[in-house]
N, C-alpha and C positions, 0 to 999 in steps of 0.2 A: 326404690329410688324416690329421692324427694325432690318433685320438680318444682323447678319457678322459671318465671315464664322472661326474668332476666336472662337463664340461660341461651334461649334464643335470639337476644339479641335486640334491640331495641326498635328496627324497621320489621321484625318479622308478625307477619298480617294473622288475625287471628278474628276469626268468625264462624257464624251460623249459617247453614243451606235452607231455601227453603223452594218450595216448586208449585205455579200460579192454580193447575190443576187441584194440587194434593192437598192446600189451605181455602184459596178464596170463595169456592162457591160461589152463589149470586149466578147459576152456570147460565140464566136468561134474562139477566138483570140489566137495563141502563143499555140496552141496543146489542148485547153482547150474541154473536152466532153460535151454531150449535162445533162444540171440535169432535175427533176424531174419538173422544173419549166420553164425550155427552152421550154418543151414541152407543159404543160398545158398550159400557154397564148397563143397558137395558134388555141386554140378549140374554137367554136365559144359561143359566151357570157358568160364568165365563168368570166372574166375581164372588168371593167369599161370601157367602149367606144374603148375596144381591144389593150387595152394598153400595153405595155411589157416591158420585162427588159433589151433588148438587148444595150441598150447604158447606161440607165440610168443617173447617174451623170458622166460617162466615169472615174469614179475613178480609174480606173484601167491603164489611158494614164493620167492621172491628179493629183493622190495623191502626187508628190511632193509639187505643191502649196494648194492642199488642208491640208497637215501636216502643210506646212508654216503658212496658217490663223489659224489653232487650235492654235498653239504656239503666234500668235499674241493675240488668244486671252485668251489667257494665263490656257493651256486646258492642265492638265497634264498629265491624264490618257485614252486611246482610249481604249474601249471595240470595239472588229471588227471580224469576223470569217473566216475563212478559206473555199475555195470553192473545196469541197470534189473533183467534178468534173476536176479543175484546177489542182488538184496532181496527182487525177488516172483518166484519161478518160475514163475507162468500170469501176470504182468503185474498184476495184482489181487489181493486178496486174504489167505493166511496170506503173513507175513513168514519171511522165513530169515535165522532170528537167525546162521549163519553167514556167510553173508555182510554182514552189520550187522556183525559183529565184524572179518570184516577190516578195512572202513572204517574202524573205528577203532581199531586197531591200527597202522594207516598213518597216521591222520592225528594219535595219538597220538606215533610216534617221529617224523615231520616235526616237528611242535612243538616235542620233546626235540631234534633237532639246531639247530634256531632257521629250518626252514625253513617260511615260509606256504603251509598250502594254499591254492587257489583250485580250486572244483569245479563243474566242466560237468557240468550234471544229463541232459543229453541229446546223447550223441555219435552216434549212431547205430544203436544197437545197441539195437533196439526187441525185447521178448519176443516170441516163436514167436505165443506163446497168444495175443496180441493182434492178430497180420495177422493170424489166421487169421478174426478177428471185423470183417477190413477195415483192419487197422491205422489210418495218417493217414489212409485214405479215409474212415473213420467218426467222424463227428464226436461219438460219444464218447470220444476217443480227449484231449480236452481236460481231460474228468472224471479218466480215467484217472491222466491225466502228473499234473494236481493233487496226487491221492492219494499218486502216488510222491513228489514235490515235498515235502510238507509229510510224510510218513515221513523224507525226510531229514533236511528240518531238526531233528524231534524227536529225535531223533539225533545229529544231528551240530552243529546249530548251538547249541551249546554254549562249542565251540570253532573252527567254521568260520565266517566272518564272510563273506567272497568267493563270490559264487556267479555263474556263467554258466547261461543258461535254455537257450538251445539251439546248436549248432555248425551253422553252416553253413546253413541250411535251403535256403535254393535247389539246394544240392548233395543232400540227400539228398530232397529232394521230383522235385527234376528226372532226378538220374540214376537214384533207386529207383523212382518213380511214374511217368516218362512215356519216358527210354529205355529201362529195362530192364536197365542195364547195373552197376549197383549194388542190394543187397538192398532189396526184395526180390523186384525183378523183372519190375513192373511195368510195363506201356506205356498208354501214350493221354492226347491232353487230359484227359479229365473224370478221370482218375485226378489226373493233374499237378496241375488247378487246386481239385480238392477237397482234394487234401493240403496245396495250398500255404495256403488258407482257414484249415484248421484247423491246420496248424503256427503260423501267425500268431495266434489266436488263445488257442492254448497258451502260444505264446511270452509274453503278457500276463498270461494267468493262474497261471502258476508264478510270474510277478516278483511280482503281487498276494498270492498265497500266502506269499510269504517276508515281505516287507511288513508283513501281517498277522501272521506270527509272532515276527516278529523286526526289531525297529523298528529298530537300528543296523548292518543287514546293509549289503553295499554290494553290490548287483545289477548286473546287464548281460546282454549277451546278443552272441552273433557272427554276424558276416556276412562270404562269402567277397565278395574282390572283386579287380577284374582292371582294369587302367586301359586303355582301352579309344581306340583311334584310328583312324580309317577308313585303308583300304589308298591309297585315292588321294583327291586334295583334289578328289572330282566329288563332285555333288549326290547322285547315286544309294549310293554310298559313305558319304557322311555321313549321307545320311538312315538307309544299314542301320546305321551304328556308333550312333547316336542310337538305333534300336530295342533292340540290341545291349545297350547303358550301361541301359537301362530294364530288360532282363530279369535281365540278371546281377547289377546292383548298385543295383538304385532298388526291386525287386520287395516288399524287406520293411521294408528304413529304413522308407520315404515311409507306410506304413501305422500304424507304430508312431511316425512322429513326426506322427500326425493328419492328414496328406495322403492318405490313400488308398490305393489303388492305380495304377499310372502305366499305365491304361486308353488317356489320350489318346494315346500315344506307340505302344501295343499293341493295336489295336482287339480283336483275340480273346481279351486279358483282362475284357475287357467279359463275358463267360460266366460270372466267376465270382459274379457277382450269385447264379446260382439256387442259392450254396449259402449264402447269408448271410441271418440273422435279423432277427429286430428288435434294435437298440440293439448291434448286429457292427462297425456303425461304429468308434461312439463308445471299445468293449472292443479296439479293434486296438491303440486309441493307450495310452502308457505313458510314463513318465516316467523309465527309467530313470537310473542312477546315473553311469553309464556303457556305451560303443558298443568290444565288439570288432571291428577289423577287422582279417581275414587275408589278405596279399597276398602271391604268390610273381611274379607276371610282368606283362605287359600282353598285351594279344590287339588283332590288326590287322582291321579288318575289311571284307569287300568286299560288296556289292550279289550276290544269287545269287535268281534268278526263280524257281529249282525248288523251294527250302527253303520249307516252307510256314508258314503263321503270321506268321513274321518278317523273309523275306525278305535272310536276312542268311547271312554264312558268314566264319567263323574263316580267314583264312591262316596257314597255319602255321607255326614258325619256321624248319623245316627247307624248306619250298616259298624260303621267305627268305632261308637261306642265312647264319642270322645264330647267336652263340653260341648252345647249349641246354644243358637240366642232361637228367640221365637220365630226366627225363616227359617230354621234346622241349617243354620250358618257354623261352621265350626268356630267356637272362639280361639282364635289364633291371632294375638297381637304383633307377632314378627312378621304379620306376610306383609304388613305398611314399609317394615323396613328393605325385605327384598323386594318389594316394589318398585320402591325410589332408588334403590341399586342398579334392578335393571335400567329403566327409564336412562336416569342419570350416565349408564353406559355406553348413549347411543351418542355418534359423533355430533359436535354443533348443537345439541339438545340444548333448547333456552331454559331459564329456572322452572322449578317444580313446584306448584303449589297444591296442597291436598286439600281438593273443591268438596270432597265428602266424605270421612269416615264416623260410624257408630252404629251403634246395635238395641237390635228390638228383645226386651224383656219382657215378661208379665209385670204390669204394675197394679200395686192396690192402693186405695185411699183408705190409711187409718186417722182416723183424730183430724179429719181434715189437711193430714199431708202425705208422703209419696216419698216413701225410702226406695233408694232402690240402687243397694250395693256393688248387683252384678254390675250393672250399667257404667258405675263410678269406678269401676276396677279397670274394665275393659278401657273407659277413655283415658283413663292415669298411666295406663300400660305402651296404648297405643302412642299417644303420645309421646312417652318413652323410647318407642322405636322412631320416632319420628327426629327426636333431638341425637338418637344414635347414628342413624345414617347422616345429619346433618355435621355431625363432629368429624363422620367419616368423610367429609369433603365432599359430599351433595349439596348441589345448590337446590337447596330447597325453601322457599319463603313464605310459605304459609299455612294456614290447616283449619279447614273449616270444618263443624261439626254437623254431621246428617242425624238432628234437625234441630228445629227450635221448637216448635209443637208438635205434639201425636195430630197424625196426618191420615187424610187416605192414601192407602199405600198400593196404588195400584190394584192387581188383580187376588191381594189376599185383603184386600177390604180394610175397615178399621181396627183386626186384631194385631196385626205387630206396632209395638208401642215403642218411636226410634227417640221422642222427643224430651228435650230438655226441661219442658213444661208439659204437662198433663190438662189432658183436654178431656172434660164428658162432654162427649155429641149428643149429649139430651138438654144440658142446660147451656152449654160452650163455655160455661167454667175453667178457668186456667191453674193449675198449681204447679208452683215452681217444685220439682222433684231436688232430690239431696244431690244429685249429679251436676244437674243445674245452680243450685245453691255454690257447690265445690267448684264448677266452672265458673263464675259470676267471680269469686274470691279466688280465683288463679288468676285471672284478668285484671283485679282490684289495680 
């Protein structure tokens, strides 16, 4: 297919992700406190080869010319978040006007180059000083996000109009609260299904904050999601992939679009009853403006009697034998479009925007540049599924690419390489890869 980016339609939003953690570094610069990830990549192997994020891409000493390549490469929209830790160093309390100032300093020259921010108020990167009080396990932790919430707007929504409430949540409730294997560490149900309560919860009341402050904002909030198919067409199979679709991708919609939680399909969400109040129902639901959804692959899934809870188990793409990017992601560029199908199919669903798609390749530096075909195939493809479902009558309005630069990527450290530009973390060098190049000249 030969795309152009006319076929979309003239309002349809097209940009780069990027996340405060995974670029700016500076992690104790200018009054900034310690977050919830300063500290966990210091625990021994919890991170790829003991990797961390203290410098990162040094975006944080560097976003002048990193704005400047976006706009060369003609990037109008930056999705970017805010580092809780950089406004309040204990998570509450005195503000650091340093860090207020870089915000808007950044979001000052995006303007000047004509690029929109759009800003995730919550990526991950929860204050030190706050788990320490229980972080999402404590259900003041609602009050809290609030408080940061509406500091930013007084601040920033001046000039920022776009705002996303949280990233991901099932990712950072499930792998930080019940495996343990993202910050900050945590394991067990009643950790899992108390953070997930109150992430959901927050997720409503930051949209209601902004809301209330600022009547022509345009809110949303993201959800990762993974299109999801049983390993074989047997009953036992379908019924795990049905549990499957309920945990990873119905867990936060279904609540904030006034359905609940999807209890029936998961009997041991039924627990989270003992941590819900009076009138938690009714505050789950929200109306937002719009629904991110981030998809990179689909996951197969089979019947396993030993997995507890749900009975269910990921085959993986290399047991399968099928392409993978460098997470051992299957390349599968149709799961974008049965994504936006389901989504799209729930009642009063507001428009869709895709807050993250793309994929981590090996990349090399030859001749001082950075081919890298797989990567240019996969976003020409996705894409592709994106203007399909769109023809098909999904209101879907935008599509932002995960990333703009090779990042730290969490708990596999600086080896998956998701980014549009190429970064050595020895010299912070940038090279626009040929993907990047081809997107830059899609957007022309």
């Amino acid at each position: 297919m030969l795309l152009k980016k006319e076929a979309f339609g003239k309002d349809f939003i097209w940009g780069v992700s990027t996340a405060a953690y995974q670029i700016e570094g500076a992690h104790d610069q200018d009054g900034k406190g310690p977050s919830i990830w300063d500290i966990f990549v210091k625990k021994k192997n919890k991170i790829f080869l003991g990797h961390h994020g203290d410098a990162a891409c040094d975006f944080y000493n560097r976003y002048h010319r990193d704005l400047c390549l976006m706009y060369r490469l003609n990037i109008p929209n930056h999705r970017f978040s805010i580092s809780w830790s950089r406004i309040f160093p204990n998570g509450i309390g005195e503000i650091n006007k340093s860090g207020i100032d870089f915000y808007n300093r950044l979001i000052d020259f995006s303007l000047e180059l004509g690029i929109t921010p759009w800003i995730t108020l919550y990526h991950w990167d929860l204050p030190h000083a706050l788990e320490r009080k229980g972080g999402w396990v404590n259900r003041d932790i609602t009050a809290w996000f609030g408080d940061f919430v509406s500091t930013c707007v007084t601040h920033f929504g001046d000039r920022v109009k776009n705002w996303m409430i949280l990233n991901e949540p099932m990712v950072f409730t499930a792998a930080g609260y019940f495996l343990g294997v993202h910050a900050p560490g945590k394991k067990g149900l009643d950790n899992f299904l108390a953070a997930t309560h109150h992430a959901a919860l927050a997720q409503t009341h930051g949209a209601r904050v902004i809301k209330g402050m600022q009547n022509d904002s345009i809110v949303g909030t993201t959800f990762s999601c993974s299109h999801i198919e049983p390993f074989r067409m047997r009953d036992k199979d379908m019924l795990a992939a049905k549990k499957a679709d309920a945990l990873l991708n119905r867990l936060f919609i279904e609540p904030l679009l006034g359905l609940g939680y999807p209890t029936d399909d998961i009997k041991i969400l039924g627990r989270i009853e003992k941590y819900m109040e009076q009138h938690d129902e009714r505050d789950l639901a929200f109306n937002m403006d719009f629904i991110g959804v981030q998809n990179y692959t689909r996951e197969m899934i089979r019947y396993a009697s030993f997995v507890p809870f749900v009975k269910a188990k990921i085959v993986s793409a290399k047991k399968r034998r099928v392409e993978m990017t460098s997470m051992h992601w299957e390349v599968y560029p149709e799961s974008i479009y049965h994504i936006l199908k389901k989504f799209s199919a729930y009642p009063n669903m507001p428009p869709l925007i895709v807050t993250e798609n793309g994929a981590a390749f090996p990349d090399l530096v030859e001749n001082g540049q950075v081919d890298d075909p797989k990567r240019l195939d996969y976003l020409q493809r996705t894409i592709g599924q994106v203007l399909r479902a769109k023809q098909e009558g999904v209101k879907v309005d935008g599509y932002f690419v995960w990333t703009f630069l090779d990042n730290f990527e969490w708990a596999e450290g600086y080896h998956p390489r998701f980014g549009l530009v190429y970064v050595d973390f020895k010299t912070q060098q940038r090279i626009v890869k040929s993907s990047g190049q081809w997107y830059a000249d899609f957007l022309k």
